[in-house]
C-alpha positions as CSV (number, residue, x, y, z in Angstrom):
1,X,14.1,49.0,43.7
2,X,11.5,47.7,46.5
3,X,12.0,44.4,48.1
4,X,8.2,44.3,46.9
5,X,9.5,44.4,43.3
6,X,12.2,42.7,43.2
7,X,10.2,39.7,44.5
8,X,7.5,39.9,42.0
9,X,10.3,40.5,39.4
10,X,11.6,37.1,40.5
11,X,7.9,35.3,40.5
12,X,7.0,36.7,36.7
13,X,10.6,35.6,35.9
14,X,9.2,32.4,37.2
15,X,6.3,31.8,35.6
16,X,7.6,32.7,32.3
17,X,10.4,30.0,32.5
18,X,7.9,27.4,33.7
19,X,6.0,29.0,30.7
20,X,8.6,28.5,27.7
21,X,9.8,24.9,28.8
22,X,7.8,22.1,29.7
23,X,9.2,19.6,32.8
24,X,12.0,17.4,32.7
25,X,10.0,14.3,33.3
26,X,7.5,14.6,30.8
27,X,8.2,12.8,28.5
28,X,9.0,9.3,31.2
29,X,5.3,10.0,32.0
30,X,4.1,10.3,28.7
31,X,5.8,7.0,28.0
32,X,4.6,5.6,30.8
33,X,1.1,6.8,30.3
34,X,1.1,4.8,26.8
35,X,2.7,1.9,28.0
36,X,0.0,1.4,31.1
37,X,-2.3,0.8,28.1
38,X,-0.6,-1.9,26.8
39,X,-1.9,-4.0,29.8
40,X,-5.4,-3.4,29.1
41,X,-7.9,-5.0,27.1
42,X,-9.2,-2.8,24.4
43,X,-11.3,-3.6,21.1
44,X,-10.4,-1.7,18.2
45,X,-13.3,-0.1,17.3
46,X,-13.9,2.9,15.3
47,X,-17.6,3.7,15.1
48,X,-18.7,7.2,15.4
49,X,-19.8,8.4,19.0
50,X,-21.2,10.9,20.9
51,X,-18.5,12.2,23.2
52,X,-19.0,14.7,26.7
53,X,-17.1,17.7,26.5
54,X,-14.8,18.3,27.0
55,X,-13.1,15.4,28.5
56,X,-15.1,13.2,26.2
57,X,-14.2,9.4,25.1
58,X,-15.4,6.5,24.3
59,X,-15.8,3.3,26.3
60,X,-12.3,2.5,28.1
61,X,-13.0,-1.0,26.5
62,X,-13.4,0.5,22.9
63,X,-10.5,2.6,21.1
64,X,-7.9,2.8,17.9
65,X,-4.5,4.4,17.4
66,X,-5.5,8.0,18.1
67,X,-7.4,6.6,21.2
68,X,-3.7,5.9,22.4
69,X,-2.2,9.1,22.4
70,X,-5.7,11.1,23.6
71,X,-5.6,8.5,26.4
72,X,-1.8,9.2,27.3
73,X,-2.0,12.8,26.8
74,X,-5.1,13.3,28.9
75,X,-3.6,11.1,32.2
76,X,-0.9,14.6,31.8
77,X,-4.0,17.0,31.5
78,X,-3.6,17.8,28.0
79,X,-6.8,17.2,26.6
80,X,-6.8,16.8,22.7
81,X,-10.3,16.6,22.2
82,X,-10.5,20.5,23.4
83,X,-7.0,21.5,21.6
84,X,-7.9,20.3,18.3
85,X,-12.0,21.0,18.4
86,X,-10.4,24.5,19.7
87,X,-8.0,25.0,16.8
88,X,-10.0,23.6,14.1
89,X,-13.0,26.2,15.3
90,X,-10.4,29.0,14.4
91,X,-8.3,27.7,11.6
92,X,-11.2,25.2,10.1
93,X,-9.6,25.9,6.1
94,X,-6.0,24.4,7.4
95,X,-7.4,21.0,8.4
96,X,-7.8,18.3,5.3
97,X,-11.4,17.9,4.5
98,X,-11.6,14.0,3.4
99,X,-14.7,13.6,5.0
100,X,-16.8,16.3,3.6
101,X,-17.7,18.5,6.6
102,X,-18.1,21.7,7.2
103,X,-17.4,22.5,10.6
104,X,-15.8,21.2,13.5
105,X,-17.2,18.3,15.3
106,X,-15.8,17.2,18.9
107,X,-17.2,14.0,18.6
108,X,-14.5,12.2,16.2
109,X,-12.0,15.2,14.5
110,X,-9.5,14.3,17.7
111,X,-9.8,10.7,16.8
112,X,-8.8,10.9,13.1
113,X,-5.2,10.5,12.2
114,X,-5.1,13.4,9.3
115,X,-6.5,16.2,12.0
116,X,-3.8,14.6,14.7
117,X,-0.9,15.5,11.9
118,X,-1.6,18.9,11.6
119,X,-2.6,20.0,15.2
120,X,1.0,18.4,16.3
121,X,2.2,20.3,13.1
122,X,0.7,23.4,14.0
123,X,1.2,23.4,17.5
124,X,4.0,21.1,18.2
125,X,8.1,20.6,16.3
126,X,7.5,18.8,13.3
127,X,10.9,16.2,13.0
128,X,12.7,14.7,9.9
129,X,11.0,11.3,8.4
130,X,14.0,10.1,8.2
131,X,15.1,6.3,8.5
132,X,17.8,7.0,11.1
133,X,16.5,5.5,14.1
134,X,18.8,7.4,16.2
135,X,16.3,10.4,14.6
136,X,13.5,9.2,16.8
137,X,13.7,9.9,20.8
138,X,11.3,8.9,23.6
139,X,7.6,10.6,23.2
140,X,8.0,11.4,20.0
141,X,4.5,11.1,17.8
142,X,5.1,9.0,14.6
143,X,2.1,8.6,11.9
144,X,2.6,6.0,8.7
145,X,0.6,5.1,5.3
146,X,-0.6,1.6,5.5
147,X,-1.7,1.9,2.1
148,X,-5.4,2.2,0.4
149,X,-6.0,5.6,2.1
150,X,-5.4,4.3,5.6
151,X,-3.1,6.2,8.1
152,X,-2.4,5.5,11.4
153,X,-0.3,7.0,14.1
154,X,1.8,6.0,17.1
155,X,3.6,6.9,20.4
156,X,7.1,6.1,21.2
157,X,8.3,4.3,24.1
158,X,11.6,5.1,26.5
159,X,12.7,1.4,25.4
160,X,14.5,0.0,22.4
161,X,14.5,-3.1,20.1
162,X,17.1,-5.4,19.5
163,X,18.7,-3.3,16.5
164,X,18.4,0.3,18.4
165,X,15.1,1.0,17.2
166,X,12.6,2.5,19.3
167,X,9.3,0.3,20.2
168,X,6.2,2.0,19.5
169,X,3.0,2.0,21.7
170,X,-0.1,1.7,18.8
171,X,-3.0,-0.2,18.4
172,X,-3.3,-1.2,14.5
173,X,-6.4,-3.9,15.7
174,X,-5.2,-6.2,18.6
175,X,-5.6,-3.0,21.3
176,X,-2.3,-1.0,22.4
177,X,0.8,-3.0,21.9
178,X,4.3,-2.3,22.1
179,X,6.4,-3.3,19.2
180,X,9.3,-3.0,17.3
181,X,7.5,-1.4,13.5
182,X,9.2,2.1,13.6
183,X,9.9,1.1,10.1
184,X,7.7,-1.7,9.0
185,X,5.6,1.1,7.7
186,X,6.2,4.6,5.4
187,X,6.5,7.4,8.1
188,X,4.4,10.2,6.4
189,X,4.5,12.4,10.0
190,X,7.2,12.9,13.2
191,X,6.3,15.3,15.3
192,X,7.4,16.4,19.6
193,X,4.5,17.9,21.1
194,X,5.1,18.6,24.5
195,X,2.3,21.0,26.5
196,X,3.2,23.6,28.8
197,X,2.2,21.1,32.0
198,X,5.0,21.7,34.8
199,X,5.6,19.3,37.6
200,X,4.3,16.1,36.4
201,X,5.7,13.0,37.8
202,X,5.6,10.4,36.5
203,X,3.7,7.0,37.6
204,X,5.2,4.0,38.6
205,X,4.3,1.2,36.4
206,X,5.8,-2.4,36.7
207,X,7.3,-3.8,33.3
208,X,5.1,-6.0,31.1
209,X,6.3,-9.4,32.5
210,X,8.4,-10.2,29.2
211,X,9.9,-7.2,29.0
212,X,11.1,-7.6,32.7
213,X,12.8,-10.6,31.6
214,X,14.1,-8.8,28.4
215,X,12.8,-11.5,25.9
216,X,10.8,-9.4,23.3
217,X,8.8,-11.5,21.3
218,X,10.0,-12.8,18.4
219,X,12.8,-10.9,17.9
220,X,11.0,-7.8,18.5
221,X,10.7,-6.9,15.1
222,X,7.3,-6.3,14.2
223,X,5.2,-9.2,16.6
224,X,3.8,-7.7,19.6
225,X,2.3,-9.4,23.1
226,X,0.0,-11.2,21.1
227,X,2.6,-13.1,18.7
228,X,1.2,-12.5,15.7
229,X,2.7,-10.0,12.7
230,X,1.9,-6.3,12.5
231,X,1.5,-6.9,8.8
232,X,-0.9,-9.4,9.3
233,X,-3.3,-7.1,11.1
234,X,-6.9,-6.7,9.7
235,X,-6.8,-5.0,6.3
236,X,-10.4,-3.4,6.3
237,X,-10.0,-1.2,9.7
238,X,-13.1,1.2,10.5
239,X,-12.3,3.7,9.1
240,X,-14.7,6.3,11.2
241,X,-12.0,7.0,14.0
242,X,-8.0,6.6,13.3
C-alpha cells in the first residue's frame, strides 16, 4: 500500500472516530454554558415572536425553560432552532400537534417543551425516569408535568445537592436558576443529547458567590438564588413558548 494511502486511510479513520463520539469535555461546557445564565437577568416571557434564521432568539432579556437549553446548546454551536424546524419539516406527523398547526414554524416549535421531548427522543438516548438520583449524570435533559397541561424542561448541572441529587439549571418564572427540584416534580422525559461538535473547551466561569462558599440556599431543596419555593412559582405561565 502507498504511503499516500495509508495516510488518507489514517485521516478517514479520523474523521469517522471524531464522527461517532462527541468530545470529552462536552458535557463541563454544556454545564457551564447553562450555569453562566444563572447570573443573568432574564424575564420569563413566553409571547410569540418573530425569530432570524437561523440563529434566531428572542431578546437576551426575555426567555423560559426551553430558552435555557437553546441558549446553552447554541454557545456549543448546536443550534436547535435549525435541528428541530429541520426535523419537524421531514417528519412533521411524529411531532404532537396541541396547537393546531399544520406545518412547521421556526418562530416558536424550538421553544415548546412537547417538540423539545421528541427531537431529543428522536435524535438523542432517551434515559429511565426513574427516581434513582444516581440515574441522572451531568448534561443530562430532564422535562416534568407541573400539572394543568403545563410541562417544562430542564438542564443538569456538574454539581449536587445536599442529599446527592443533581441541581438543575431552569427557569419556571424567576429567570435561570440553579436548584435542587430533580424531584419536586413528575419527570415525564430524560434524555443525553450530545452533538457531534469535537474540540470544545469549555469556558471558565467563576462560581455563583454562594455556591463558592458551599451554602445552598435553604437547604437546597427546592429554593433557588432568589429564596423563594419552586412550588410557589406563578401558576398561570405563558403558555406560548415552554
Amino acid at each position: 500500500m502507498s504511503r499516500a494511502r495509508r495516510v488518507g486511510g489514517l485521516v478517514l479513520a479520523w474523521i469517522v472516530l471524531l464522527a461517532a463520539a462527541p468530545a470529552a469535555d462536552y458535557v463541563p461546557a454544556l454545564t457551564a454554558a447553562a450555569l453562566a445564565q444563572t447570573r443573568e437577568r432574564v424575564t420569563y416571557d413566553g409571547a410569540y415572536v418573530r425569530l432570524a434564521y437561523p440563529g434566531g432568539d428572542v431578546p437576551a432579556d426575555r426567555g423560559v425553560c426551553t430558552d435555557v437549553l437553546i441558549r446553552a446548546y447554541r454557545k456549543l454551536g448546536a443550534d436547535l432552532q435549525v435541528l428541530v424546524h429541520e426535523d419537524m419539516k421531514g417528519h412533521f406527523a411524529l411531532y404532537p400537534k396541541n396547537w393546531g398547526r399544520r406545518s412547521p414554524d421556526a418562530n416558536i416549535d424550538h421553544r415548546r417543551v412537547p417538540n423539545l421531548m421528541t427531537f431529543f427522543s428522536r435524535h438523542g438516548e432517551t434515559l429511565p425516569k426513574s427516581s434513582r438520583a444516581a440515574d441522572y449524570a451531568p448534561g443530562d435533559i430532564v422535562a416534568w408535568d407541573l400539572g394543568r397541561g403545563l410541562t417544562h424542561i430542564g438542564l443538569l448541572a456538574d454539581r449536587r445537592g445536599q442529599d446527592g441529587r443533581p441541581l438543575v439549571v431552569h427557569n419556571i418564572g424567576r429567570g435561570p436558576q440553579l436548584e435542587d427540584v430533580l424531584f419536586d416534580r413528575t419527570v415525564i422525559g430524560h434524555y443525553r443529547y450530545r452533538p457531534r461538535n469535537p474540540g470544545v473547551t469549555p469556558p471558565r466561569l467563576p462560581l455563583h458567590p454562594r455556591a463558592a462558599a458551599g451554602a445552598w440556599p435553604r437547604a437546597a431543596r427546592g429554593w433557588g438564588w432568589s429564596g423563594r419555593p419552586w412550588r410557589s412559582a406563578p401558576s398561570r405561565l405563558p403558555r406560548r413558548g415552554c
